[in-house]
Backbone and ligand atoms as CSV (ligand in chain L), in Angstrom:
chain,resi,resn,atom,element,x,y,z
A,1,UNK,N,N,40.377,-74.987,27.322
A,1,UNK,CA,C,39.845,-76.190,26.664
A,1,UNK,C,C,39.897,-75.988,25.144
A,2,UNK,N,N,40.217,-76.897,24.135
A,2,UNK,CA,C,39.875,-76.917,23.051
A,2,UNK,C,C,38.852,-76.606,22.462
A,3,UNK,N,N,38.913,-75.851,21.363
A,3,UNK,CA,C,37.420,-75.318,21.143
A,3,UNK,C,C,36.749,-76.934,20.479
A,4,UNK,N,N,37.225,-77.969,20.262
A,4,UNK,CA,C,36.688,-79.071,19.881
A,4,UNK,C,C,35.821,-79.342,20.818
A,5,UNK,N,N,36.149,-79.425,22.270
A,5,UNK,CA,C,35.774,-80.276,23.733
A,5,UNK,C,C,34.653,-79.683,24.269
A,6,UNK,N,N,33.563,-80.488,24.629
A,6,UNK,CA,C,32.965,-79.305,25.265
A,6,UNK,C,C,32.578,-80.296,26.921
A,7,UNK,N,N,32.621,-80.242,27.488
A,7,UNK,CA,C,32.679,-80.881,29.066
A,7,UNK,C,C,32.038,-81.316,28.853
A,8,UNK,N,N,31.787,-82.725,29.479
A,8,UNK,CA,C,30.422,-83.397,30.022
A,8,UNK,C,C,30.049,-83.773,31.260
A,9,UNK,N,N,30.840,-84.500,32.216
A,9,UNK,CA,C,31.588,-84.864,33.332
A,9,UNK,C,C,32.476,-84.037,33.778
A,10,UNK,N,N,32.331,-83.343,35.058
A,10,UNK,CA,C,33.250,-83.035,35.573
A,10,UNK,C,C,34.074,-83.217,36.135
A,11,UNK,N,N,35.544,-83.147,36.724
A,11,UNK,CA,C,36.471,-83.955,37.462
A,11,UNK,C,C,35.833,-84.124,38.980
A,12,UNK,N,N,35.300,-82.987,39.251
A,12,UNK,CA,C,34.737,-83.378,40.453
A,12,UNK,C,C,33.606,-84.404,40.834
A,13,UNK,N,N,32.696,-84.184,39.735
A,13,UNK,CA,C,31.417,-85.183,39.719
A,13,UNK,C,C,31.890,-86.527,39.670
A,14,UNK,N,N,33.005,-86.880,38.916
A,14,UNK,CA,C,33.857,-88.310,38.500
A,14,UNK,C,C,34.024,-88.546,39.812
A,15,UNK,N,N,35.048,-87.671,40.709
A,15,UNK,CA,C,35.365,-88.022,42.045
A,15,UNK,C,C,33.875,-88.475,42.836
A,16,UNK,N,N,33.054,-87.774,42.943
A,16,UNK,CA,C,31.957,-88.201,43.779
A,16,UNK,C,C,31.316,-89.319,43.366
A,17,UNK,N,N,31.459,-90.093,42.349
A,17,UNK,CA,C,30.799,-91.127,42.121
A,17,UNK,C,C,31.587,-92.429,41.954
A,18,UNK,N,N,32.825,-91.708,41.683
A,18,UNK,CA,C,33.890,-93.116,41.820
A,18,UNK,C,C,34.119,-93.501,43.381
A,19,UNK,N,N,33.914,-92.187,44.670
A,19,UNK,CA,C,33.881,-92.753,45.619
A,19,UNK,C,C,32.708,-93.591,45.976
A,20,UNK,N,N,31.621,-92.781,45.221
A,20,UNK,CA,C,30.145,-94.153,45.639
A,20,UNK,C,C,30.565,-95.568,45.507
A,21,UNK,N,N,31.391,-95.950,44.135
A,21,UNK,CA,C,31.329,-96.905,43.232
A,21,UNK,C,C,31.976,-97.792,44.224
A,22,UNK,N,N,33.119,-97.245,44.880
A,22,UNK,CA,C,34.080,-97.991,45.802
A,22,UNK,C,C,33.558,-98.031,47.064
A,23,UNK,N,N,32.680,-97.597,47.152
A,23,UNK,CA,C,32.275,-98.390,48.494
A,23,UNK,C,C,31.407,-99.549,48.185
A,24,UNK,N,N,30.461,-99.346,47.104
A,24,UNK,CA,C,29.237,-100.250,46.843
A,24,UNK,C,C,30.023,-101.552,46.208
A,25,UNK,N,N,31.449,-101.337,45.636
A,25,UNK,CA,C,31.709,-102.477,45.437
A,25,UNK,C,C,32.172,-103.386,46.669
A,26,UNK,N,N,32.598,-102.828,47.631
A,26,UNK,CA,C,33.378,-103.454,48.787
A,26,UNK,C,C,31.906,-104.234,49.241
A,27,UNK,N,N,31.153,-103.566,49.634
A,27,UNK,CA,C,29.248,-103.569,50.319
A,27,UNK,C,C,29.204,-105.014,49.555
A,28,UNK,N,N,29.628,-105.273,48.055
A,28,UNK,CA,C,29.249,-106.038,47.090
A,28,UNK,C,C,29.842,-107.675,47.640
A,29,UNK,N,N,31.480,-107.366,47.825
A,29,UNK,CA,C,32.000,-108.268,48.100
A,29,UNK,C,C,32.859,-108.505,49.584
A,30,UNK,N,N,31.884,-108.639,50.212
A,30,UNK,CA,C,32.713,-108.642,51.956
A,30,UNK,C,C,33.478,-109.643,52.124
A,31,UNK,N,N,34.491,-108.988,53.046
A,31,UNK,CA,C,35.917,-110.266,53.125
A,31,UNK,C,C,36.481,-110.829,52.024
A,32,UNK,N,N,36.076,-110.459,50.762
A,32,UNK,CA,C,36.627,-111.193,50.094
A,32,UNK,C,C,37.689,-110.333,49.333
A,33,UNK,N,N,39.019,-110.893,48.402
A,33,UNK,CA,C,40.071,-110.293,48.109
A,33,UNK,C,C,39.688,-109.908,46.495
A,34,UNK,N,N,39.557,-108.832,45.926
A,34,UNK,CA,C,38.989,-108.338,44.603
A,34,UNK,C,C,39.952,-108.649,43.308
A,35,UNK,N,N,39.826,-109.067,42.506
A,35,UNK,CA,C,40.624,-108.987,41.472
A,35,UNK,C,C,40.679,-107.846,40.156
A,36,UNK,N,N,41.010,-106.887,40.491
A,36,UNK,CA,C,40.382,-105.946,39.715
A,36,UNK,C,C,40.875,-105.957,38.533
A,37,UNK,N,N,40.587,-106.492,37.498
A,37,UNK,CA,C,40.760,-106.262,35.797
A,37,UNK,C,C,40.977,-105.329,35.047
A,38,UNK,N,N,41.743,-104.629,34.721
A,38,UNK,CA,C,41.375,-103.222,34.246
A,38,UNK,C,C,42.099,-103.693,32.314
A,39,UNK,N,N,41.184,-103.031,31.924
A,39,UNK,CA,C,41.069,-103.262,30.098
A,39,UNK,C,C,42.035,-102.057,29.954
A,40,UNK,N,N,43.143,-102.187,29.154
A,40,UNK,CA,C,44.274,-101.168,28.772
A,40,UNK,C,C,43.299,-100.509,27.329
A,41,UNK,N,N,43.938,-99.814,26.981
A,41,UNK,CA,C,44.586,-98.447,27.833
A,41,UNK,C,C,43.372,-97.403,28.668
A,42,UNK,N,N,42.406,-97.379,28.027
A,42,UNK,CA,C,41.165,-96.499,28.374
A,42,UNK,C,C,40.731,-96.475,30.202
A,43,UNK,N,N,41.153,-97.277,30.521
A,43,UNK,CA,C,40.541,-97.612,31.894
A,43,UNK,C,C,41.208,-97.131,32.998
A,44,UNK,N,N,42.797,-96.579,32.199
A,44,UNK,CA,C,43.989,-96.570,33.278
A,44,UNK,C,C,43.621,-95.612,34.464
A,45,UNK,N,N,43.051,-94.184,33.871
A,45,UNK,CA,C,42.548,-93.523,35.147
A,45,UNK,C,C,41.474,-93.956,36.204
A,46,UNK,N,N,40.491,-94.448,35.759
A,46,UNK,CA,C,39.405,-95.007,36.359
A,46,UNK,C,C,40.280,-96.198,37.183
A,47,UNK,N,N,40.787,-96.750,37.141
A,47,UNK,CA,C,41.240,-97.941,37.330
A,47,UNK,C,C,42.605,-97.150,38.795
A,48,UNK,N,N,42.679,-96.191,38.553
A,48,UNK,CA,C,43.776,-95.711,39.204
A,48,UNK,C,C,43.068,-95.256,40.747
A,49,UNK,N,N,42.124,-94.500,40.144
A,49,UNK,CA,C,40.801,-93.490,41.193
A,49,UNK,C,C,39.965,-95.091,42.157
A,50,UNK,N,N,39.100,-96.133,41.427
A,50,UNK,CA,C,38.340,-96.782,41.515
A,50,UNK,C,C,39.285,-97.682,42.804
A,51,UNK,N,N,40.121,-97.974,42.282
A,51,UNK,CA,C,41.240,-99.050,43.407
A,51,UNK,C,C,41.488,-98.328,44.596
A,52,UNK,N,N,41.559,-96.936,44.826
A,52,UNK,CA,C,41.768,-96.111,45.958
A,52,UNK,C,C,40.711,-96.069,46.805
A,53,UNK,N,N,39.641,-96.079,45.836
A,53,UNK,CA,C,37.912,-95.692,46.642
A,53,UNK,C,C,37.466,-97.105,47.428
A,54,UNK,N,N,38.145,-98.317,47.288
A,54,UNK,CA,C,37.793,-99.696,47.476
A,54,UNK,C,C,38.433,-100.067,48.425
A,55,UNK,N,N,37.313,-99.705,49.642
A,55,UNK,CA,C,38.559,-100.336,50.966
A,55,UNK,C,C,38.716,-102.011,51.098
A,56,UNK,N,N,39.766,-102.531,51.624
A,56,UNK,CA,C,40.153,-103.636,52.063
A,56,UNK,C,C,40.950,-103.900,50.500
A,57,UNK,N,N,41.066,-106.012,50.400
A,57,UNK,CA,C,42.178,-106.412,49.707
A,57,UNK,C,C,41.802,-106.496,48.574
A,58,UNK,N,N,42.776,-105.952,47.536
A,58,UNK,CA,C,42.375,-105.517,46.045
A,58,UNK,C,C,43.516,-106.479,45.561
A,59,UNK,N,N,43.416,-106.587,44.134
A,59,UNK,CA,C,44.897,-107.475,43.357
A,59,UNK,C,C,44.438,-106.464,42.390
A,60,UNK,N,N,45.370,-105.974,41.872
A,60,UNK,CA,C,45.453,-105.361,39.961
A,60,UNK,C,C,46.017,-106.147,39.153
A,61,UNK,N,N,45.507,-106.637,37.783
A,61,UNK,CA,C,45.780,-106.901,36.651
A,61,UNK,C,C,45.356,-106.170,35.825
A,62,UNK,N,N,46.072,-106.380,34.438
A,62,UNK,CA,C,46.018,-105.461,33.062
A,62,UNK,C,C,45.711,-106.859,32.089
A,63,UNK,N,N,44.556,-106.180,31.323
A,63,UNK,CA,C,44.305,-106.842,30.211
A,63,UNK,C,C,44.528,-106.329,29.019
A,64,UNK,N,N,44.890,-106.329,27.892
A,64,UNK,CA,C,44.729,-105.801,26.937
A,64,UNK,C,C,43.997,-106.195,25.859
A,65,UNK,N,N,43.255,-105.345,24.928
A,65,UNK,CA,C,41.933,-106.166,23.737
A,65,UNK,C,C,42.273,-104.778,23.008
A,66,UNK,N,N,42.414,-105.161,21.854
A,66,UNK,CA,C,42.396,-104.403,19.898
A,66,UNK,C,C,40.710,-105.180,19.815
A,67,UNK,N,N,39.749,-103.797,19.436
A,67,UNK,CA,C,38.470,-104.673,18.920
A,67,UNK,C,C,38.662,-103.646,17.676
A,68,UNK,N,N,38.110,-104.637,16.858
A,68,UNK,CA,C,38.139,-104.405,15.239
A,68,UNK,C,C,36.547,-104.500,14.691
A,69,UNK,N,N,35.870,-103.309,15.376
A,69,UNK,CA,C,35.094,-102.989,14.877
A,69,UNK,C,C,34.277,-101.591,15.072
A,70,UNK,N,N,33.508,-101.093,14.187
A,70,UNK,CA,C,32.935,-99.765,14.458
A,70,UNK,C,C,34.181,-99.247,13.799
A,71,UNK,N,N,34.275,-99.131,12.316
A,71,UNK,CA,C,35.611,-98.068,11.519
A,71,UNK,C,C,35.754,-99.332,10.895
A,72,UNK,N,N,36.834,-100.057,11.241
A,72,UNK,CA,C,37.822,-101.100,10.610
A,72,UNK,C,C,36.886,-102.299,9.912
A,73,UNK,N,N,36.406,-102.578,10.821
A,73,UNK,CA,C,35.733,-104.124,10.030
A,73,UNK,C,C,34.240,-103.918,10.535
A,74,UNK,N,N,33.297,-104.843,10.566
A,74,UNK,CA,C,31.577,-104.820,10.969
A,74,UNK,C,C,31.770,-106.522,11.422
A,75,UNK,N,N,33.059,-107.141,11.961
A,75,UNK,CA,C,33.404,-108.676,12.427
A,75,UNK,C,C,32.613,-108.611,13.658
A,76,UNK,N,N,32.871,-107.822,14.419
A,76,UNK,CA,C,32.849,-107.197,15.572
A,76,UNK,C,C,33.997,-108.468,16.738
A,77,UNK,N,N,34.872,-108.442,15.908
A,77,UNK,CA,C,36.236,-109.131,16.254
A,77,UNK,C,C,36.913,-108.281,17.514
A,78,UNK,N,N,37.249,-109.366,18.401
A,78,UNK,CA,C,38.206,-108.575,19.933
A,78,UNK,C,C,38.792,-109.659,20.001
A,79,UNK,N,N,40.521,-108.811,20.200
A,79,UNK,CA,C,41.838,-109.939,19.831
A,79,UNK,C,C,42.017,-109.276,21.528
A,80,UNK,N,N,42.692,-110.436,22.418
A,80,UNK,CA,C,43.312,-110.130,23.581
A,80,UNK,C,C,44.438,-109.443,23.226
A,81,UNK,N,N,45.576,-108.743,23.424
A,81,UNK,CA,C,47.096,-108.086,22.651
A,81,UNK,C,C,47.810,-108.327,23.972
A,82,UNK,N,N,46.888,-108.829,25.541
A,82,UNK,CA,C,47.663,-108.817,26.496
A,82,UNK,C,C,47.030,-109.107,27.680
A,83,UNK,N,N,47.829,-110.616,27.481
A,83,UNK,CA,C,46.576,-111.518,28.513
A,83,UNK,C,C,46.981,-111.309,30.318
A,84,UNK,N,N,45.864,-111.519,31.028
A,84,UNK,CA,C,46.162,-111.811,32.373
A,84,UNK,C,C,47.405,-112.136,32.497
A,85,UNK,N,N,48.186,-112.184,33.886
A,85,UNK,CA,C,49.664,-112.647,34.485
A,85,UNK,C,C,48.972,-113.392,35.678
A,86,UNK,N,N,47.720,-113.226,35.616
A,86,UNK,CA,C,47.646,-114.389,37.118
A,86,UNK,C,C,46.332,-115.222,36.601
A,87,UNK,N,N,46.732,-115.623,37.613
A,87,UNK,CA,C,45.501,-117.145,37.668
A,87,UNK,C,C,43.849,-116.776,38.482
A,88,UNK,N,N,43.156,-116.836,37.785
A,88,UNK,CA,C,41.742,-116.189,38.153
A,88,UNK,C,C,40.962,-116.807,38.679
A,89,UNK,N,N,41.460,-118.353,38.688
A,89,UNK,CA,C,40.415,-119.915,38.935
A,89,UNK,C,C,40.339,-119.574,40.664
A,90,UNK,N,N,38.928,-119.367,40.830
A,90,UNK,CA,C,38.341,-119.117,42.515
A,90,UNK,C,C,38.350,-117.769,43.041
A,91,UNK,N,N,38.504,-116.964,42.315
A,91,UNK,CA,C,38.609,-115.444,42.459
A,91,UNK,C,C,37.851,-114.498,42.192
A,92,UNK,N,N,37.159,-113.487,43.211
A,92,UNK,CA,C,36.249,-112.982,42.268
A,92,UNK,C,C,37.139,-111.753,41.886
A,93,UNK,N,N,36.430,-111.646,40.714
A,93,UNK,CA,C,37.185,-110.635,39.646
A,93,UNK,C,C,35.989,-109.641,39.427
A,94,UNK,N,N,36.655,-108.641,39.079
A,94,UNK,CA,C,36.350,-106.937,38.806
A,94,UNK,C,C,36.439,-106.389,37.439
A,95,UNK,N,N,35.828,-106.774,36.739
A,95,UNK,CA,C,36.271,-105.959,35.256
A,95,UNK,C,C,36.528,-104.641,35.054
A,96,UNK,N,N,37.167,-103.590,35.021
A,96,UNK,CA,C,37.164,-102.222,34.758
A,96,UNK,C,C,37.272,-101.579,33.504
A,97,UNK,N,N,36.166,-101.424,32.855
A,97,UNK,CA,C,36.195,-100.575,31.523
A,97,UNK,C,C,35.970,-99.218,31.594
A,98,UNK,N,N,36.462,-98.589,30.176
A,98,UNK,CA,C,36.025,-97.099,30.426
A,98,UNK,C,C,34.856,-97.116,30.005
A,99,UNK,N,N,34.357,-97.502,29.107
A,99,UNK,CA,C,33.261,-97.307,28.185
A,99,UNK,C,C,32.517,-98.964,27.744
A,100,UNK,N,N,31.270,-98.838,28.025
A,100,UNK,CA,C,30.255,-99.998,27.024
A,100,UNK,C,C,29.552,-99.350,26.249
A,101,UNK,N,N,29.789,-99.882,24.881
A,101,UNK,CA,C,29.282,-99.036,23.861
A,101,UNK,C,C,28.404,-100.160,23.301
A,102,UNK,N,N,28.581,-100.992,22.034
A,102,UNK,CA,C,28.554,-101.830,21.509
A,102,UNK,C,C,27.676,-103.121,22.294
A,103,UNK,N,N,28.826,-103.187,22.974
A,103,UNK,CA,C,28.735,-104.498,24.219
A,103,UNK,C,C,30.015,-105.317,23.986
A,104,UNK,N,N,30.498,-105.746,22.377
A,104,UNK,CA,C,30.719,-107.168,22.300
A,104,UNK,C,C,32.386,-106.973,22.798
A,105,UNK,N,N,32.793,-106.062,23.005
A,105,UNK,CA,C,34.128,-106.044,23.508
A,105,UNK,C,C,33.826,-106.939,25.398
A,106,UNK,N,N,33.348,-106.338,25.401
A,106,UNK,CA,C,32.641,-106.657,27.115
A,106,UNK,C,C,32.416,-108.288,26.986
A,107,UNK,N,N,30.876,-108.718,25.980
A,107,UNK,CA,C,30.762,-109.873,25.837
A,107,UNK,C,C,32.204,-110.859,25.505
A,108,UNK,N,N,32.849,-110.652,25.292
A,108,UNK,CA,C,33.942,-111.161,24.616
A,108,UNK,C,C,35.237,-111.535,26.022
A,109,UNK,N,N,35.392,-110.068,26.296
A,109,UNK,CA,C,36.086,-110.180,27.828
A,109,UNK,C,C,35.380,-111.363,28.756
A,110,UNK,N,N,34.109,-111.447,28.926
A,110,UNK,CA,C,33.358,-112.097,29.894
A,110,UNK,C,C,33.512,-113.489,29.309
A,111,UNK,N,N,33.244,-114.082,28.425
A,111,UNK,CA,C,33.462,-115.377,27.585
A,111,UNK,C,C,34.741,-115.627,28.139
A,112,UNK,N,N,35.977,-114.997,28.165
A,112,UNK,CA,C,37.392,-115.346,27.681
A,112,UNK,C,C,37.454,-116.026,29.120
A,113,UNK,N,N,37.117,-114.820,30.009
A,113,UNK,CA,C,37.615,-115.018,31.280
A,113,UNK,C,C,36.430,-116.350,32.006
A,114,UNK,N,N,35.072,-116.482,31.740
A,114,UNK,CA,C,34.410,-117.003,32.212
A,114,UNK,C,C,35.165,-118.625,32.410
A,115,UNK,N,N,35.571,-119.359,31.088
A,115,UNK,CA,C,36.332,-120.237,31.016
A,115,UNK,C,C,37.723,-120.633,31.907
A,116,UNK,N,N,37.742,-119.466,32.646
A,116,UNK,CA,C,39.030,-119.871,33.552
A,116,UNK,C,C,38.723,-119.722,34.845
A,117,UNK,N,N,36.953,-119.961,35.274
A,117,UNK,CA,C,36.797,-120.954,36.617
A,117,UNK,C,C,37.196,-119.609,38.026
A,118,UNK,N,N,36.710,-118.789,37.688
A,118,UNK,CA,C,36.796,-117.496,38.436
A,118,UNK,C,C,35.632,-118.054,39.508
A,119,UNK,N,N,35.812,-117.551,40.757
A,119,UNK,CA,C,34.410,-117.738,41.488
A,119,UNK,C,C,33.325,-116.386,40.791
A,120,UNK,N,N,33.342,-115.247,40.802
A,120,UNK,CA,C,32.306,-114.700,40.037
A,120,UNK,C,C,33.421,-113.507,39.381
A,121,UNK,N,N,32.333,-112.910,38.413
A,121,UNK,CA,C,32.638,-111.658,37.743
A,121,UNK,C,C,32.027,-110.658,37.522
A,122,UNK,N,N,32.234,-109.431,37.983
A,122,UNK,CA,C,31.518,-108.711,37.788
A,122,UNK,C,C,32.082,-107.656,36.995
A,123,UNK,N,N,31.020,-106.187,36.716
A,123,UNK,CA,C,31.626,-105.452,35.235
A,123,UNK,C,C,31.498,-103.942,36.326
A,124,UNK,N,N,32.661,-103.242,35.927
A,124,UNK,CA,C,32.452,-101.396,36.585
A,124,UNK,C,C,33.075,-101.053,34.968
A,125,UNK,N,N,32.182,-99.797,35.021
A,125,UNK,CA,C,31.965,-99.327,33.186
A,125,UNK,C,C,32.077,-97.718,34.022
A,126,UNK,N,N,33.401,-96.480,33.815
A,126,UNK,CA,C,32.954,-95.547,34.167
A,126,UNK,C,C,31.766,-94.867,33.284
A,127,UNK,N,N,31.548,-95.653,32.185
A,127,UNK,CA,C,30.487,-94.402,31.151
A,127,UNK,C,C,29.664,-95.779,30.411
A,128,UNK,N,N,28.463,-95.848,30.300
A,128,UNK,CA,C,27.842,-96.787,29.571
A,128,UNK,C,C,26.744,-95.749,28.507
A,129,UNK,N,N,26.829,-96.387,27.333
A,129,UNK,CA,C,26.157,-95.982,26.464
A,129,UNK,C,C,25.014,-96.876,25.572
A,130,UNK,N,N,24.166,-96.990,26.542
A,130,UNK,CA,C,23.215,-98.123,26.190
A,130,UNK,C,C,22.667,-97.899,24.557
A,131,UNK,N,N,22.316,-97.054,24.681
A,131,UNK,CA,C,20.983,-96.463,23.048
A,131,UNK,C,C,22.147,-97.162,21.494
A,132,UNK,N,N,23.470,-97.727,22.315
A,132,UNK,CA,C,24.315,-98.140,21.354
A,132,UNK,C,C,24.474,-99.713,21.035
A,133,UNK,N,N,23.539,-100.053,22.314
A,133,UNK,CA,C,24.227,-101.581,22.460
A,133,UNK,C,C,23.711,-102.524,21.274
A,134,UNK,N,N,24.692,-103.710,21.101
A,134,UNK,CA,C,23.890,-104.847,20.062
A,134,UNK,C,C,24.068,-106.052,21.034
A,135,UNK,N,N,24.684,-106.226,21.879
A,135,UNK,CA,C,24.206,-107.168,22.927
A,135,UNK,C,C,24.365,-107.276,23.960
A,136,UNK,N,N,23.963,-107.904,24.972
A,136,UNK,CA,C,23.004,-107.504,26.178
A,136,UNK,C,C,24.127,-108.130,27.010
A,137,UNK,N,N,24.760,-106.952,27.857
A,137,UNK,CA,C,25.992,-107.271,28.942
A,137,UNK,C,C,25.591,-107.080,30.292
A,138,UNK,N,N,26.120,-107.605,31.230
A,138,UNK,CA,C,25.390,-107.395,32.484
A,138,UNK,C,C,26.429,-106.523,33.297
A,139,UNK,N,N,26.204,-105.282,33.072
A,139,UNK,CA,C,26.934,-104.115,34.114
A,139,UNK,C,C,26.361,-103.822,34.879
A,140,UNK,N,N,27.540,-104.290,36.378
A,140,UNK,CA,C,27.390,-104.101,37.345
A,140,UNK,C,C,27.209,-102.583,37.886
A,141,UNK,N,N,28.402,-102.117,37.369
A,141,UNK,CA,C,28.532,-100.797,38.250
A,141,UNK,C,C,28.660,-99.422,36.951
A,142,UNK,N,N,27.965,-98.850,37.023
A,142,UNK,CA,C,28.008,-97.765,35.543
A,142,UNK,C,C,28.275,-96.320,36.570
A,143,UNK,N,N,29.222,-95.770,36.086
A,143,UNK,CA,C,29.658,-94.448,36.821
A,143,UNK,C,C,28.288,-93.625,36.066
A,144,UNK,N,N,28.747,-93.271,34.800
A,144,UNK,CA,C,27.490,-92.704,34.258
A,144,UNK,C,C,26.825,-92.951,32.906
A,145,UNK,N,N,25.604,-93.121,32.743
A,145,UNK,CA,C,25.256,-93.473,31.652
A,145,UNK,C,C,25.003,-91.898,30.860
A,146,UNK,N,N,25.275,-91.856,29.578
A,146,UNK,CA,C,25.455,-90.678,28.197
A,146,UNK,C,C,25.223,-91.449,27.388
A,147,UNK,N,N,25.021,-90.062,26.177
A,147,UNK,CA,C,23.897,-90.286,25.289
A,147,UNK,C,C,24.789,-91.258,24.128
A,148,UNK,N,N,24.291,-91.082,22.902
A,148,UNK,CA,C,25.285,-91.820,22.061
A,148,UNK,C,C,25.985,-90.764,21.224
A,149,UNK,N,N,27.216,-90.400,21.836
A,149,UNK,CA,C,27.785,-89.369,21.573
A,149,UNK,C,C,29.472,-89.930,21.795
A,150,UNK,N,N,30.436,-89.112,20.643
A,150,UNK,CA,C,31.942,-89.395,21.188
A,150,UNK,C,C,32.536,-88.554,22.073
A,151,UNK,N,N,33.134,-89.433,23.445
A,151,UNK,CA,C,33.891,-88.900,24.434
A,151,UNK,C,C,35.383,-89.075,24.609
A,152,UNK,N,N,35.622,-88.267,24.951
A,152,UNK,CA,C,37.278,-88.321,25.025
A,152,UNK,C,C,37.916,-87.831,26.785
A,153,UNK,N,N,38.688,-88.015,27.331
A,153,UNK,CA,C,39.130,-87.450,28.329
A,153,UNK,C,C,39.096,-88.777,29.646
A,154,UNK,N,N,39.816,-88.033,30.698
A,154,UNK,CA,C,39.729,-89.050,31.447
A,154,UNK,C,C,39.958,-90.914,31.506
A,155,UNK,N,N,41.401,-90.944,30.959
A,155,UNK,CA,C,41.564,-92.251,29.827
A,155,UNK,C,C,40.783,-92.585,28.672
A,156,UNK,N,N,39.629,-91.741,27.991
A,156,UNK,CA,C,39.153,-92.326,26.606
A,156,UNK,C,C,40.222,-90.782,25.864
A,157,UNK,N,N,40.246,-91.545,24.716
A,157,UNK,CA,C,41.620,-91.260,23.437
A,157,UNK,C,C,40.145,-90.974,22.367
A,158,UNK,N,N,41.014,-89.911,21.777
A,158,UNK,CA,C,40.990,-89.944,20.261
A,158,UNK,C,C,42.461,-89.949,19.256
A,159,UNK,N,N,42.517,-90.785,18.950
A,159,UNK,CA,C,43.786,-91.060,18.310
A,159,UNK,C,C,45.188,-91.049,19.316
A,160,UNK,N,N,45.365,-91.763,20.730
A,160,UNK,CA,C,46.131,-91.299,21.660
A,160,UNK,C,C,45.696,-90.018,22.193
A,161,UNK,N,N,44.774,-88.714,21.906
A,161,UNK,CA,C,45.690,-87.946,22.699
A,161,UNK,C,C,44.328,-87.701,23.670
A,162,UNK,N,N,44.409,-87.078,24.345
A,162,UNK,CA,C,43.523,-86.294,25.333
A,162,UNK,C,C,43.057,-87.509,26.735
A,163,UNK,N,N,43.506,-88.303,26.859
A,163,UNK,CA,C,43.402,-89.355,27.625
A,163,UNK,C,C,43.930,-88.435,29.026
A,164,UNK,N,N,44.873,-87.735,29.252
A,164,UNK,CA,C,45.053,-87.203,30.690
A,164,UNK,C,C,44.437,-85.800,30.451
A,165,UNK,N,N,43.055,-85.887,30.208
A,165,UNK,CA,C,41.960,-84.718,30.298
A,165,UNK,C,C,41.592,-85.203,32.133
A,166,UNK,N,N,41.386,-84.039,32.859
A,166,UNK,CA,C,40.749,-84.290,34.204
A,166,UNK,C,C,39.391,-84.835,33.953
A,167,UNK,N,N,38.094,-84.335,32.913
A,167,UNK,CA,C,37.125,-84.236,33.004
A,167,UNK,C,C,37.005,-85.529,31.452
A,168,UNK,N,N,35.180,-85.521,31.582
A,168,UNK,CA,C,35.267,-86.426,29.901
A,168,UNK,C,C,34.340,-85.340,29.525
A,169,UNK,N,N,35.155,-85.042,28.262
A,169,UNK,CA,C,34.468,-84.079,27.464
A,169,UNK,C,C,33.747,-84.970,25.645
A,170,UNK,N,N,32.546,-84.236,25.322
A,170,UNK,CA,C,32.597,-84.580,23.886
A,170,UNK,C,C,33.044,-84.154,22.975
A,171,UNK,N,N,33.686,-84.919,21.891
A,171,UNK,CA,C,34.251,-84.464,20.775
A,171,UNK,C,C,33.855,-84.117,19.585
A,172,UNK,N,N,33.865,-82.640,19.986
A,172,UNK,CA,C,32.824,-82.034,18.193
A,172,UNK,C,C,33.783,-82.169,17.305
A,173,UNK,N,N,33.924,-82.590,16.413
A,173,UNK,CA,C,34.542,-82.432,14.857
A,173,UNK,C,C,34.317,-81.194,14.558
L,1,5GP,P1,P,32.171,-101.753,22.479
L,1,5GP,O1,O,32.866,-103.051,22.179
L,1,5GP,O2,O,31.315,-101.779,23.693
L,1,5GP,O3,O,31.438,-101.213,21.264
L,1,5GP,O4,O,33.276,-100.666,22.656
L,1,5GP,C1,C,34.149,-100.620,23.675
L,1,5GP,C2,C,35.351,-99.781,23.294
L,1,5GP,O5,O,35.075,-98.847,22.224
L,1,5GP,C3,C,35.737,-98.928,24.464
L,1,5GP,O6,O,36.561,-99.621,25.354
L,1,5GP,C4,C,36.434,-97.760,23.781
L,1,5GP,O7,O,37.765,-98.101,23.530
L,1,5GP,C5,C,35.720,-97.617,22.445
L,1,5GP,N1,N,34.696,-96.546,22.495
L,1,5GP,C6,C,33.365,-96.682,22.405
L,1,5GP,N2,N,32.748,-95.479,22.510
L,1,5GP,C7,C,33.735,-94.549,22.664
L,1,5GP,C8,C,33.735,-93.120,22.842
L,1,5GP,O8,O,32.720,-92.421,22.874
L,1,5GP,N3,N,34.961,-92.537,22.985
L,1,5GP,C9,C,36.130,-93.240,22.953
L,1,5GP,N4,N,37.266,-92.547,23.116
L,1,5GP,N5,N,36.167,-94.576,22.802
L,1,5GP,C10,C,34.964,-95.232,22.657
């Protein structure tokens, strides 16, 4: 490991709770066909693990969102860079993030999509970081909640790299 990294999550602990996650979501939505959302790029592993753990009929889509804030601006601006390919109107949908930090990336996702007549929506966050939030999102499914600290691994990036880490580690400077 990098002497930067220091573990937080283990690959195994991830596994045991992403299988919880996938059952409780199925428990969530019986018979019905899932639309699972997954927010690029951060989500890709979770999103990879989470769809396996979820028995019965799943759909995958990719969203993509640039949020321009926290560093860049204080707008707390989220540009889509890469919209849905399907039609969401009567569907329930699955949001998959890696991380709720903030919120308003989340709030923002939920607005966009709310407008296009989905039968419901719900949010799976593998890591939520509440002690951070500025507004109030309704997550469904939180793999694990941590402190307010930077993580990397397991699809979260620092500058591209460390995203195919097995585990999520924090990043000491
Ligand atoms: P929010 O809009 O909730 O503040 O932030 C959501 C996005 O911020 C996440 O999807 C992620 O890209 C980024 N982010 C927030 N906290 C962290 C962190 O600890 N590590 C990494 N790698 N990204 C983070």
């Amino acid at each position: 490991m990098s002497a930067n990294l220091r573990e937080l999550i283990s690959a195994e602990r991830i596994a045991t709770r992403v299988a919880e996650l996938g059952r409780q979501i199925r428990a969530d939505h019986p018979d019905e066909t899932i639309v699972v959302i997954a927010v690029l790029k951060g989500s890709f592993l979770f999103l990879a693990d989470l769809a396996r753990a979820i028995p019965g009929d799943v759909r995958i889509e990719f969203l993509g969102v640039a949020s321009y804030h926290g560093g860049t601006s204080s707008s707390g601006a989220v540009q889509i860079t890469q919209d849905l390919r399907a039609n969401i109107e009567g569907q329930a949908c699955l949001i998959v993030e890696d991380i709720v930090d903030t919120g308003l990336t989340m709030d923002y996702l939920l607005r966009t999509l709310a407008v296009r007549g989905p039968k419901s929506v719900r949010i799976a966050t593998l890591l939520d970081k509440p002690s951070n939030r500025e507004i109030d999102v309704p997550v469904d499914y939180v793999g694990f909640t941590i402190p307010d600290e930077f993580v990397v691994g397991y699809g979260l990036d620092l500058g591209e790299l460390y995203r195919n880490l097995p585990y999520v580690a924090v990043y000491v400077p």
